[in-house]
C-alpha positions as CSV (number, residue, x, y, z in Angstrom):
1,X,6.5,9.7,13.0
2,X,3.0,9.9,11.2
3,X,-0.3,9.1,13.4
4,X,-2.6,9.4,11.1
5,X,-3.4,6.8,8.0
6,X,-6.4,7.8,5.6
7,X,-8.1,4.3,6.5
8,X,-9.1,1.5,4.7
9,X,-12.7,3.5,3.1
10,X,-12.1,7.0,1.8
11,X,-14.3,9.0,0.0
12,X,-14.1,12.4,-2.2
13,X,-16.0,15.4,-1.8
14,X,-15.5,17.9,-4.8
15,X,-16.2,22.0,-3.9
16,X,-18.5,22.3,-6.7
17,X,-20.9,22.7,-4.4
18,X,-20.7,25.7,-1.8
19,X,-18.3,24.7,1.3
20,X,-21.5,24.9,3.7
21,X,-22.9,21.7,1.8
22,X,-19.5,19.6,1.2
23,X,-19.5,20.4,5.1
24,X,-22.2,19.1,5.7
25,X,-21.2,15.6,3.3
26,X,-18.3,15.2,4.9
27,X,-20.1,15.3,8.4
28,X,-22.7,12.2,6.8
29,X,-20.0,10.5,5.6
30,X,-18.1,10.9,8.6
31,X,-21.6,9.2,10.5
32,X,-21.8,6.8,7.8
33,X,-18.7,4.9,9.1
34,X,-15.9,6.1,6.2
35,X,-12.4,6.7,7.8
36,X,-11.3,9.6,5.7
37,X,-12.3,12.4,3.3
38,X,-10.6,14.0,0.8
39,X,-11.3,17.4,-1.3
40,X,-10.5,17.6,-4.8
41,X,-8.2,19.9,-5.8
42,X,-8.9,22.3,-9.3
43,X,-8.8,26.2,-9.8
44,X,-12.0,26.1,-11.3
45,X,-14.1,24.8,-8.0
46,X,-14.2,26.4,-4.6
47,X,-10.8,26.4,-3.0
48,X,-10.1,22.9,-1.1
49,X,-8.3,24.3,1.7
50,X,-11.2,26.5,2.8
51,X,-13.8,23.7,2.3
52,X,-11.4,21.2,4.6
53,X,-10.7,24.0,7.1
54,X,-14.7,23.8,7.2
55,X,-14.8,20.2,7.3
56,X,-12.3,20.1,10.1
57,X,-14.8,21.6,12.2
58,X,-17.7,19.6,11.0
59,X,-16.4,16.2,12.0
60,X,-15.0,15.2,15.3
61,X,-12.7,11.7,14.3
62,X,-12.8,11.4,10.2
63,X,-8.9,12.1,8.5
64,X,-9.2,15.3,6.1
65,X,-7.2,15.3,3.2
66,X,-6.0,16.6,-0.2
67,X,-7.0,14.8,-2.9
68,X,-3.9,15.3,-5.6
69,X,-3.1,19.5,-4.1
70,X,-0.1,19.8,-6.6
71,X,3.0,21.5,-6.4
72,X,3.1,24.0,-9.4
73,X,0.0,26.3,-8.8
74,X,1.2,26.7,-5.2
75,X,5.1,26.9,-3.8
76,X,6.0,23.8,-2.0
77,X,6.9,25.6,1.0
78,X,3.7,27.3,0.9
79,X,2.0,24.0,0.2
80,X,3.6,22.1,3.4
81,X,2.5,25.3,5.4
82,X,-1.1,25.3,4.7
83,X,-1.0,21.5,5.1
84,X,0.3,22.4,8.6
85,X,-2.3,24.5,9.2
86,X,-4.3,21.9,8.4
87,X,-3.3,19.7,10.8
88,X,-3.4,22.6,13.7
89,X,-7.1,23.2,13.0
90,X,-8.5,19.2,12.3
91,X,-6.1,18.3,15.4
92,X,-4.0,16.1,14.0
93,X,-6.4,14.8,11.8
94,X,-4.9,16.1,8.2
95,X,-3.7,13.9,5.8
96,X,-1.5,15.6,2.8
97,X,-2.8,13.9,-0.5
98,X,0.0,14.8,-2.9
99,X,0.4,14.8,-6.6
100,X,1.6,16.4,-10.0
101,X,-2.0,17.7,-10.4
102,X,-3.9,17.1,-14.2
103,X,-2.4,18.6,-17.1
104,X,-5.1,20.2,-19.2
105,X,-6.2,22.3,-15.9
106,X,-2.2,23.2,-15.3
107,X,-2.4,24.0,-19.2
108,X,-4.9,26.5,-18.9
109,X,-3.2,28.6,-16.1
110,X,-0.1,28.7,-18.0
111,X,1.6,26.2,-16.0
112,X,3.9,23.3,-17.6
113,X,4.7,20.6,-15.6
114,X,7.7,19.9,-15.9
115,X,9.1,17.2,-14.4
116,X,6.2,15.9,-12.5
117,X,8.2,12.5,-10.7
118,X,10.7,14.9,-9.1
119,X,8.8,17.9,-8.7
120,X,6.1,15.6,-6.1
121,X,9.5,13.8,-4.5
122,X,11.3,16.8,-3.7
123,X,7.7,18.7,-2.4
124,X,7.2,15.6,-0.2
125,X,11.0,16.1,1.3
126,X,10.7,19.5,1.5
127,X,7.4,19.0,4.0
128,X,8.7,17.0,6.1
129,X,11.9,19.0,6.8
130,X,9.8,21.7,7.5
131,X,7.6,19.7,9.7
132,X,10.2,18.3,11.8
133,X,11.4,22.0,12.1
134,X,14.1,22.8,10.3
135,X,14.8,25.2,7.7
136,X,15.4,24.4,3.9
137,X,17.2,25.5,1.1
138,X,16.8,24.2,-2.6
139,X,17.3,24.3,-5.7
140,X,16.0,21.8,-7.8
141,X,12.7,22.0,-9.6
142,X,11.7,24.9,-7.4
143,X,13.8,26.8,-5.0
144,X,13.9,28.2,-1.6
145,X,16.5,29.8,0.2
146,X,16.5,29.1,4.1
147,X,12.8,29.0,4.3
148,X,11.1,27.8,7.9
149,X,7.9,27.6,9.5
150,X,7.6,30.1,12.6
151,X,5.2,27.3,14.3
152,X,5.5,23.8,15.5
153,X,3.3,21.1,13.6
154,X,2.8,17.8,14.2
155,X,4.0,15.7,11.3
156,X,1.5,14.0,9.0
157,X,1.3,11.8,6.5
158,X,2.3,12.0,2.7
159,X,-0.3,10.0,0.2
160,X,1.0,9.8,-3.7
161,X,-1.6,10.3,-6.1
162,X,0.0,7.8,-8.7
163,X,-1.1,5.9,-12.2
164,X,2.0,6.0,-13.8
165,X,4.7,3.7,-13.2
166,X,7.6,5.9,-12.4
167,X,4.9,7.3,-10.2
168,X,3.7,4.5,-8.5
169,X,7.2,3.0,-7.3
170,X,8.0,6.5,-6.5
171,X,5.4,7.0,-3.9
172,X,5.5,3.1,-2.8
173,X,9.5,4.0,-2.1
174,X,8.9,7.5,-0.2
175,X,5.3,7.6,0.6
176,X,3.2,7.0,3.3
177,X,0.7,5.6,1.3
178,X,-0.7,5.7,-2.4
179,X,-4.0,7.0,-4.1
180,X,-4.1,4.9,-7.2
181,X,-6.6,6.3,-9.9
182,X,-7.7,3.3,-11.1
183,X,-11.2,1.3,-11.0
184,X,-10.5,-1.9,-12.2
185,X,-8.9,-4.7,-10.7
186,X,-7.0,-5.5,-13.3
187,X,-5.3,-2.5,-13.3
188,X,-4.7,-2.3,-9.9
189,X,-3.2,-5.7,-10.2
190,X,-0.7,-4.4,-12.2
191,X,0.0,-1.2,-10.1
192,X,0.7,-3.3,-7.3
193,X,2.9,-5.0,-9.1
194,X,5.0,-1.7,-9.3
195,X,4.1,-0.3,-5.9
196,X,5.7,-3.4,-4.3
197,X,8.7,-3.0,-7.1
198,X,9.2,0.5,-4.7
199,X,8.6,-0.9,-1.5
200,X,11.9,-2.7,-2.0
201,X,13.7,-0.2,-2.5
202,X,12.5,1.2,0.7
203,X,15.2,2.0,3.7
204,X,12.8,2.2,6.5
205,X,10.0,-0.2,7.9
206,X,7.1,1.7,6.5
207,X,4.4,-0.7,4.6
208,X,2.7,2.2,2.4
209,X,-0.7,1.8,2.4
210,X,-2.4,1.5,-0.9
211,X,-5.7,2.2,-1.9
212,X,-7.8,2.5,-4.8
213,X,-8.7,5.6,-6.1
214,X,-11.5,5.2,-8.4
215,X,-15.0,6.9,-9.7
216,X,-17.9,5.5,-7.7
217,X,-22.0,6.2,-9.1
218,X,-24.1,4.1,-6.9
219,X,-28.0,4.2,-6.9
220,X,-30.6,1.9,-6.6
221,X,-31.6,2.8,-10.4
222,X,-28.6,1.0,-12.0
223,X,-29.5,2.6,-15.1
224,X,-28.8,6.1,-13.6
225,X,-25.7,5.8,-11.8
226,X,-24.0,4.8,-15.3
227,X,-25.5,7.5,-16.7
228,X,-24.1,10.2,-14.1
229,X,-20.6,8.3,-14.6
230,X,-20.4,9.6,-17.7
231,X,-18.7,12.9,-17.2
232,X,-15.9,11.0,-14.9
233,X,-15.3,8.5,-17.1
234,X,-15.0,11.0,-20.5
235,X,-12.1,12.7,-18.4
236,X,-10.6,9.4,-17.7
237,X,-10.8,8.4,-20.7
238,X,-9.3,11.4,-22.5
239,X,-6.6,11.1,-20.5
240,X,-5.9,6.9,-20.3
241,X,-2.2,5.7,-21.6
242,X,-2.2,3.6,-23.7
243,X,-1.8,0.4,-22.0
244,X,-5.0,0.7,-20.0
245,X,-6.9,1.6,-23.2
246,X,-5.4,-1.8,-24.3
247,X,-5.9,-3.8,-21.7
248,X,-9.4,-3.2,-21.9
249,X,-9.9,-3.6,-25.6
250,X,-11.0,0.7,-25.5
251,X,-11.2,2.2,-28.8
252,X,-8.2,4.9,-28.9
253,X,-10.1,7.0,-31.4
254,X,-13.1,6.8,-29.7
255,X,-10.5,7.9,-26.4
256,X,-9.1,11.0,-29.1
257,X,-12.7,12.4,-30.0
258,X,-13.8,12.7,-26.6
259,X,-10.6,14.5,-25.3
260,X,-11.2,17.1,-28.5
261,X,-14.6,17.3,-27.3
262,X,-13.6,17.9,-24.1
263,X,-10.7,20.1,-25.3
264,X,-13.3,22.4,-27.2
265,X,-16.0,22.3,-24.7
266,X,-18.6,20.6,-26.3
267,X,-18.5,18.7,-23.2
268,X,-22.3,17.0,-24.2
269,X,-21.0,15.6,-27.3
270,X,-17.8,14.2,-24.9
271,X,-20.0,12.4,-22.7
272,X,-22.0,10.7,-25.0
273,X,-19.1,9.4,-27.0
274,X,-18.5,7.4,-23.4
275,X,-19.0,3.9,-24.6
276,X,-20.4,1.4,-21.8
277,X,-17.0,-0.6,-21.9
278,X,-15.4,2.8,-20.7
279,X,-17.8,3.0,-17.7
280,X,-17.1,-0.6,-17.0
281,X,-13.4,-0.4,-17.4
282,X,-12.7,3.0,-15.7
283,X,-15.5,3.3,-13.2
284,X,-17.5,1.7,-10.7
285,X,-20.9,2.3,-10.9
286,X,-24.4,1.1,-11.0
287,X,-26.7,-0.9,-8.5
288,X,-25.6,-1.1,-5.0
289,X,-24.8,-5.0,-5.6
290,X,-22.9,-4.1,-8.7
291,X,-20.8,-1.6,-6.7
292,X,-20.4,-4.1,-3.9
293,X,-19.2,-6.9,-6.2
294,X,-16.6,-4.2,-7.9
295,X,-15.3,-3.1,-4.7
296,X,-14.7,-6.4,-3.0
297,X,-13.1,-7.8,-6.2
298,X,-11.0,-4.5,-5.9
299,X,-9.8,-4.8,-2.2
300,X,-8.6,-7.9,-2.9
301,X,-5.6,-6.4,-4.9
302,X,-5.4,-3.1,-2.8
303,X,-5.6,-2.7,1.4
304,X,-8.7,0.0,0.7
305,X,-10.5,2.2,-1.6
306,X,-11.8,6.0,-1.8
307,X,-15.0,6.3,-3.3
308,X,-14.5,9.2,-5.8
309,X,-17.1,11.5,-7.6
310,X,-19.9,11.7,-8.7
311,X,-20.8,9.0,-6.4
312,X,-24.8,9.1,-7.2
313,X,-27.9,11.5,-8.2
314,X,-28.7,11.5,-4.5
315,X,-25.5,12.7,-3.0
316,X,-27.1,12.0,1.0
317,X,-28.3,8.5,-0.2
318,X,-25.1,7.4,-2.5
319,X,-22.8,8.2,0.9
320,X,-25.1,5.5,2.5
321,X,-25.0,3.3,-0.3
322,X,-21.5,3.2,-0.7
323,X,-20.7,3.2,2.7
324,X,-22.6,-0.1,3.0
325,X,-21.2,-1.2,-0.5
326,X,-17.4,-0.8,1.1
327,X,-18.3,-2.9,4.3
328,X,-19.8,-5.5,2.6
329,X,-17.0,-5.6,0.1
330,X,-14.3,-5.5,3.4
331,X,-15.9,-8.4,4.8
């Protein structure tokens, strides 16, 4: 049995700052009044589990949490270990955000990853076996050969980082709850459509909780925010299926240039090819009131929201802003 949920307002801290200072956000957003915070998880930042085991003792109440740790640059056993861990040190606090992790970043270690639907599935069995104290053999899309945990942990609860629809009724049928990286409400109108498609396939009485995953740049300079929700959005972009390019009328060779940018490094050339429809489409961002008006358009579709990077030029003051953007958009 899980206690914890992430809460109906998230937000995401990314370790590209020094640990002491996402410490230290965590602990404002934590006074701010946000229910949960998770750490992004990429090789090329400070490692996420040593900026949470910080945050942990920062914060007294606020769930800690992976945002998308994935399952191929670290064993799943080893994975549902430090999770436990995790939990130990926040007291009961940790919340495992779980998901096939971003392909160009896997790309660049080496890594292919394969079979991402069953890869997540059988990582999120695996953890709770070990949680509930047994011992586990597999062999499947990794494998482990009567493999335990020499402590007791109490179990916690598994979040799907899903876009995809395989994904998303996937984590809607197995999950605890679902990070959906999307930003716009028409897109999480159609992944709810597919998240309740695997919520009846469910055989327990667990009502995932969903929540939106998106980009947030707030600041009282409008102008700014979109500006600073530039480098998100050219990564979202680059990355977008099809279907949501569609759906928003996005140029797909305008989507191809900025991934080569990106692919190249010319990451300046990449982030001006961001056309304001993209920052519209696959962000929120902008004044306060646009933000607000987003987000309460958004948790209409969805039962919360994290507020993910960059979140403003004024890191202190965004937390704030958004913080008061989410209340006003719950109410």
């Amino acid at each position: 049995m899980t206690h914890t949920t992430a809460g109906p307002a998230g937000i995401e801290l990314t370790p590209e700052h020094p640990i002491e200072r996402v410490a230290e956000l965590a602990s404002h957003a934590e006074d701010a009044g946000f229910d949960s915070v998770f750490v992004a998880n990429h090789y090329f930042n400070r490692d996420p589990f040593t900026a949470l085991a910080r945050i942990a003792t920062a914060t007294d109440t606020i769930g800690v949490g992976t945002a998308g740790a994935n399952p191929y640059d670290t064993h799943p056993v080893a994975l549902a270990s430090r999770m436990a861990t995790l939990q130990e040190s926040s007291a009961g606090r940790a919340i495992f955000g779980i998901g096939p992790g971003d392909a160009s970043a896997l790309n660049s270690l080496g890594i292919d990853r394969e079979r991402p639907l069953r890869r997540v599935l059988e990582t999120v069995q695996v953890a709770r076996d070990l949680w509930n104290g047994e011992r586990v053999s597999v062999n499947g899309t990794f494998e482990a050969a009567d493999a335990g945990l020499e402590y007791d942990v109490e179990p916690l609860p598994a979040y799907v980082a899903a876009q995809g629809p395989d994904m998303l009724r996937m984590g809607a049928k197995y999950g605890d709850g679902l990070l959906v990286n999307a930003a716009h409400p028409e897109d999480l109108s159609w992944a709810r459509d597919r998240v309740e498609e695997g919520k009846s396939q469910r055989q327990d009485d667990v009502d995932p909780e969903m929540l939106a995953y998106a980009s947030v740049s707030i600041a009282r300079d409008g102008t700014a925010a979109r500006e600073l929700a530039r480098r998100p959005v050219a990564f979202i972009a680059a990355g977008a299926e099809q279907p949501v390019l569609d759906r928003h009328g996005l140029e797909t060779d305008r989507a191809d240039r900025i991934g080569a940018a990106l692919e190249r490094g010319d990451f300046e050339r990449a982030f001006d090819a961001v056309s304001p429809a993209m920052i519209d489409a696959l962000s929120v961002a902008g004044t306060p009131e646009d933000v607000a008006d987003r987000l309460e358009a958004i948790v209409e579709v969805v039962d919360g929201v994290v507020v993910g990077s960059p979140l403003g030029p004024d890191l202190e003051n965004a937390i704030d802003l958004a913080a008061d953007a989410v209340e006003r958009a719950m109410q």
